[in-house]
Every structure is written in C-alpha cells, then in structure tokens.
N, C-alpha and C positions, 0 to 999 in steps of 0.2 A: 470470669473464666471463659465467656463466652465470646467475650473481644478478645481476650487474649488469642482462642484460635482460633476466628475470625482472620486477625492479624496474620497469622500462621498461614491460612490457606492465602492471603493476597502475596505474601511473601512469596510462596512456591511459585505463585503464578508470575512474577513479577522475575523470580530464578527463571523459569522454563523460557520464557520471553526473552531473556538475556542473552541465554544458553544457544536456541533451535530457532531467533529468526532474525533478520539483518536491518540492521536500523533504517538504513536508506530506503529499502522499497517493501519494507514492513513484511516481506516474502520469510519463508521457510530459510535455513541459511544448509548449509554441507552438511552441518553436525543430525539436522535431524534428515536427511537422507538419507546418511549413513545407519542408521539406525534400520531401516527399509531394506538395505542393501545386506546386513549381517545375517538378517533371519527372517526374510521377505515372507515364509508362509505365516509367522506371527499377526504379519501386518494381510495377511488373506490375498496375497501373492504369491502364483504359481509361477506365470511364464510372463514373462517380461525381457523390454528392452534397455538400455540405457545409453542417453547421449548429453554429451557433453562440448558444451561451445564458447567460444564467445566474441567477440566484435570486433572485427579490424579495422586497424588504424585509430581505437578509442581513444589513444592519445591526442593526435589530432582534431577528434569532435569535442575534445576537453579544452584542449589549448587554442582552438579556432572558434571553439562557439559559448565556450565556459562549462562551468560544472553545474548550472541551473538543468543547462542544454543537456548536456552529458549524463544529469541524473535522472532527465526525464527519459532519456533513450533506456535507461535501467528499468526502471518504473511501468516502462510501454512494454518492454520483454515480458515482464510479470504479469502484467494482467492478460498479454497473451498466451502465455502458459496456464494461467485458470481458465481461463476460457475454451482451453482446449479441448474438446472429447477423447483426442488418443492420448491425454496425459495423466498417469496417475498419480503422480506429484514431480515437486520440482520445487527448487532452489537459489540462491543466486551464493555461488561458491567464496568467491573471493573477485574483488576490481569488478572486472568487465565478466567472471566465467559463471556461468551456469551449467546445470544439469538436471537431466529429465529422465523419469521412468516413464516409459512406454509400455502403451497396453500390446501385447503381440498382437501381430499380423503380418504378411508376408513382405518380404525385405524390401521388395518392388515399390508397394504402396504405402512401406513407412517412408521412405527415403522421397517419396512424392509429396508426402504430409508434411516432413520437413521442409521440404521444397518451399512449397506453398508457406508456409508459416513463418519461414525466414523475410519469402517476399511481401506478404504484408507488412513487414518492422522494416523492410529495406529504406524508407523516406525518414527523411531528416527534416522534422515538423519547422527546425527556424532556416534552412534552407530545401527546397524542393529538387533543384538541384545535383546537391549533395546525394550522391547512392549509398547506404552504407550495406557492408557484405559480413558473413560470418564466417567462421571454419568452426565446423563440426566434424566429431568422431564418434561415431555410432557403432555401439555393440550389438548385434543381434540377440535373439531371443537363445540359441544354441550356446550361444559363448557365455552369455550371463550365470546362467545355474550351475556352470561348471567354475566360474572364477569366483564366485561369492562375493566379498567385500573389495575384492581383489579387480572387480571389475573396473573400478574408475579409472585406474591404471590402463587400463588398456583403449578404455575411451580418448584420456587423454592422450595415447603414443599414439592414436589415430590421427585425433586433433593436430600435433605437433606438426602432422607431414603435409598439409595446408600450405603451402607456400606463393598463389596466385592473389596479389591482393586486389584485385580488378574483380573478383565474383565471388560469389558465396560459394566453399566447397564443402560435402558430406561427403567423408572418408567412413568408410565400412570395416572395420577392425578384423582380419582373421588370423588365423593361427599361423598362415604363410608368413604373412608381414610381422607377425613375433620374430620369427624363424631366421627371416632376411635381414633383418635391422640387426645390425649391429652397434656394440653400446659406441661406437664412436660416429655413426652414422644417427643415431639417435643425440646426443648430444648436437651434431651440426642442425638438426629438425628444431632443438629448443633454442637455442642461442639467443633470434631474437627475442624470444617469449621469457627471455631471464636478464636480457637487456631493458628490455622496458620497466620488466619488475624490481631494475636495481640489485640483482640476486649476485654481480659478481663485483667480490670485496677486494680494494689495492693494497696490500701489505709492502712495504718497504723493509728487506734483511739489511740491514748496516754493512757496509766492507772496511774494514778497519784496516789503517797502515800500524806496523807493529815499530816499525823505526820510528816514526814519528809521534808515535801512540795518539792518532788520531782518528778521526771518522773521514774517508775519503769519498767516498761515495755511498750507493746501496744498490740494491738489487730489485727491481719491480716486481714480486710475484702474485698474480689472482688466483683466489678462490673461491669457486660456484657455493655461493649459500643456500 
C-alpha cells in the first residue's frame, strides 16, 4: 500500500513536470505563469509588471550556428532570469518567447533593468561578433491589475510593434496604443512573427470547367492559423 502511493506521489510529480516546465531549458513554461497571472494575490502578488520578449533573427542563430548554438542562447536567457533580483518569475513561452513578472518600480528604472539585462545576453558565445538584439513589450504595473490574465495580450501587441532589427527595443504598452492600432494595422505588426512561425496555411479551391467537366485550375487562398 505504501509503494503503491509512493508511486502515486512520483507520478503527480512527474505530471506537474510535464504540464508547468519546458524540456529544453528545464525553466517554468506559460502554463505555470499563467496561473500567477489569473489570481496573482494567491501567489502573494500585489503589484507587478509583466514583459514579454524574444530574440531577433533566432532563426538565423539556428540556421548559421545550429540548434546546440541556438539552445544554449535559451538556456543563457533562463539562468539570467533566476538570477535576477527584479524578477518574480518567468518562463520560456514557446520557440524563442519568454515572459517575466516584475517586481514594481518606476517605469523609468524597469525599462533600465531591462536594458541592462538584455545587454548582458546580447553576445553570441560561438561568435563574438555576432550582436544578438530582442524586442520586448512591457506592461506596467497600472495596466496589469486591471487586465488580469488578459495581460499577455497586451505585452505581446507591444512586442509585435518592434520592427528595427539592428537593436534591442522595450516597447511600453498603454491604453493609447490599444486605442490607435487598429486590427489591420495590428495584423501588418505580426505578419513576420506568423511567418517564421509557419502560422499561414495554402488552401487550393478547385475551379471546375462544367463543359468539359473537368478541374481547370484553382484558386490560392491563406489562412492565418
């Protein structure tokens, strides 16, 4: 009886593992983020920030240096997120994205901290060289308690508007730039970022000739997945 729940507790532990963290760089994955983000005072979270980022041109450090290269630049992200003082946890989302809750402090001297913390991971351990940059979308401490779960959303429409790939940019999310973006102006922000991800699918409709009951052609239509 007593192996048997033994067994029971390695099992859940071995679920939770599954579930809340990412095989690659053994970090925390979205899932248990989000969980911070639904009902943050549970987890003894008042005021906080959230940002969300990830690495331009990853494809390139993938395809020019390999995925050994490419998984250590993940790997290096994460331990500089433990290490960090202004971080109360963090993530690695999916591919190249991560996300951070930040302990509050004024908007000035997070966006410094980011600074700083980007430019430490900016080298490229098997070329020196090589500068690699991020784009981040940062929600302040105001905008978080009022979006709830709802927040990464909005980190990421920050994210999205990144568009210099020569430097690291921290975009600062406010209710303006909800306001002004418009959903086709927001689509033109993700396009490359659903390109890389392979998100848009080629459907061919048939055009049929009815005289000759045949297949004549078709019609090329995408759709964003």
């Amino acid at each position: 009886h007593i192996m048997n729940d033994d067994f029971s507790v390695f099992e859940k532990k071995e679920l939770y593992k599954t579930a809340f963290t990412d095989f690659i760089t053994g970090d925390y994955n979205w899932n248990h983020l989000e969980t911070y983000l639904e009902v943050p005072a549970d987890k003894g979270i008042n005021d906080y920030a959230l940002a969300h980022f990830d690495v331009k041109e990853f494809r390139v450090i993938n395809e020019a240096y390999g995925h050994i290269a490419a998984n250590k630049v993940l790997t290096n992200i994460v331990k500089a997120m433990k290490e960090s003082d202004f971080i109360i946890s963090s993530g690695r989302c999916h591919n190249d994205n991560f996300a951070m809750i930040l302990k509050d402090m004024p908007e000035e001297e997070m966006v410094q901290k980011l600074k700083d913390f980007f430019e430490k991971l900016s080298v490229l351990e098997e070329d020196p060289n090589y500068k690699i940059y991020y784009k981040c979308g940062l929600v302040p401490m105001q905008r978080t308690m009022l979006s709830g779960n709802r927040v990464a959303d909005s980190a990421k429409m920050a994210q999205a508007l990144a568009t210099n790939q020569k430097r690291t940019e921290i975009i600062v999310y406010t209710d303006k730039m909800h306001d002004d973006l418009s959903w086709g102006n927001y689509i033109k922000a993700y396009v490359e970022t659903a390109i890389e991800k392979d998100e848009f699918l080629v459907y061919l409709q048939p055009k049929f000739d009815i005289l000759k009951e045949k297949i004549k052609g078709a019609e090329a239509l995408i759709r964003w997945n």
